[in-house]
C-alpha positions as CSV (number, residue, x, y, z in Angstrom):
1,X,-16.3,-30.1,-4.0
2,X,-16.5,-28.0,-0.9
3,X,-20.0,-28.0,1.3
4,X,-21.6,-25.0,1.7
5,X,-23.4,-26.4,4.7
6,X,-23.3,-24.6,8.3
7,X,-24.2,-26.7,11.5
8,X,-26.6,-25.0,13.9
9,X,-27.0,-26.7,17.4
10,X,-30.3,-26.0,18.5
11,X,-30.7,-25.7,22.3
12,X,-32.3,-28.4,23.0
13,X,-29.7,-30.3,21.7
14,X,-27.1,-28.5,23.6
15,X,-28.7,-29.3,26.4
16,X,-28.9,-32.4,26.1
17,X,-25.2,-32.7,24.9
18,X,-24.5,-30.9,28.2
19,X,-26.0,-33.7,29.9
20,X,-24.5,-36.2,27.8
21,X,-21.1,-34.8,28.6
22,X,-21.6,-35.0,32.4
23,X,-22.7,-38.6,32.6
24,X,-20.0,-39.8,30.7
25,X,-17.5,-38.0,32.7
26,X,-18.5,-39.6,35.9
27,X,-19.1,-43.0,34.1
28,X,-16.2,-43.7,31.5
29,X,-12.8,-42.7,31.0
30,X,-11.1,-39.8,28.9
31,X,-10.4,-42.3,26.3
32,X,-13.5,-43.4,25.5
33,X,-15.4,-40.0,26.0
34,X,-12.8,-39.3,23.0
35,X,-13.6,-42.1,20.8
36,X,-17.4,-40.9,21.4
37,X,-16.5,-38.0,20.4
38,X,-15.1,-38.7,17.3
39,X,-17.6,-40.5,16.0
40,X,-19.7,-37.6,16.3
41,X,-17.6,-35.5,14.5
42,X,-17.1,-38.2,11.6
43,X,-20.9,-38.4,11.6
44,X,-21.3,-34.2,11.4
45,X,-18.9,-34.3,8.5
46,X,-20.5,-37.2,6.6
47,X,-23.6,-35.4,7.1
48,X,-22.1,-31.7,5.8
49,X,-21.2,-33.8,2.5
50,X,-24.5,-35.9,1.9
51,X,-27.0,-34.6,3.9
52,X,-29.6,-36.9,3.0
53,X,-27.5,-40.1,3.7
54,X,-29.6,-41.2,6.7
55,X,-33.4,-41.9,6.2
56,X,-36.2,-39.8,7.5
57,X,-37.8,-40.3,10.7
58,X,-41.9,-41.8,10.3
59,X,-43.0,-38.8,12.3
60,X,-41.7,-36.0,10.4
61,X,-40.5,-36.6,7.3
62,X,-38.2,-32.9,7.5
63,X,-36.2,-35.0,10.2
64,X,-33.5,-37.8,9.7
65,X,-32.5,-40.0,12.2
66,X,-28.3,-41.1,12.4
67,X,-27.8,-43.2,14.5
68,X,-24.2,-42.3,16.0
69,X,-24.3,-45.8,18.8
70,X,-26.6,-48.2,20.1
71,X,-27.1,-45.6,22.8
72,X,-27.5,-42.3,21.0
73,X,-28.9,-41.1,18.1
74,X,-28.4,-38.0,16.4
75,X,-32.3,-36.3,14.4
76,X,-31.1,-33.0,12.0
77,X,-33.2,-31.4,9.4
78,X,-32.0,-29.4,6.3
79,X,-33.1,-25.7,5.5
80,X,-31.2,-24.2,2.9
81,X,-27.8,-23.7,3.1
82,X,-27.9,-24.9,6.8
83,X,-28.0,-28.6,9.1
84,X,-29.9,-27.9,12.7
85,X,-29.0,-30.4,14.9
86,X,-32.3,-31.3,16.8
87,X,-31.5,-33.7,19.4
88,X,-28.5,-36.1,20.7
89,X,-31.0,-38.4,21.8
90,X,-30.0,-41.3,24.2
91,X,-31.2,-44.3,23.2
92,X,-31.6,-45.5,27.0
93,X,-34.1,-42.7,27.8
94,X,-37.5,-43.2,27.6
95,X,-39.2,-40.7,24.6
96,X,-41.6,-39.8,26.2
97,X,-40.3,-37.5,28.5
């Protein structure tokens, strides 16, 4: 059965992919950047099939929370046919800012 699920990056979370993407390339090598990013791409495709696999968040109950590593986690919300990806949250940040 094919999803009929599109994936919608919202800016925020480009952004803070963006950032995401220029930490690790100062920090770890192409290898592992690539491993990273396939696990993120395994994640997005688990989540096109099943959105609902990963449990809501306490604060909004529209959002669910994947969590991709111990350092990042992943918060998407469903409207209609479509997944927006919220945030790529590092874990190491603090929320509040």
């Amino acid at each position: 059965m094919k999803s009929t699920y599109k994936i919608v990056w919202t800016d925020h979370a480009l952004a803070e992919l963006k950032e995401i993407i220029t930490y690790l390339e100062s920090n770890w090598t192409s290898k592992e950047i690539s491993r990273l990013f396939k696990k993120i791409e395994k994640s997005l495709a688990q989540i096109v099939r099943n959105p609902s696999m990963y449990p809501k968040t306490d604060r909004r109950e529209s959002v669910r929370r994947a969590v991709l590593t111990r350092q990042l986690t992943l918060y998407y919300k469903t409207d209609n046919n479509y997944i927006y990806i919220l945030s790529l949250f590092d874990n190491r940040r603090n929320p509040k800012t």
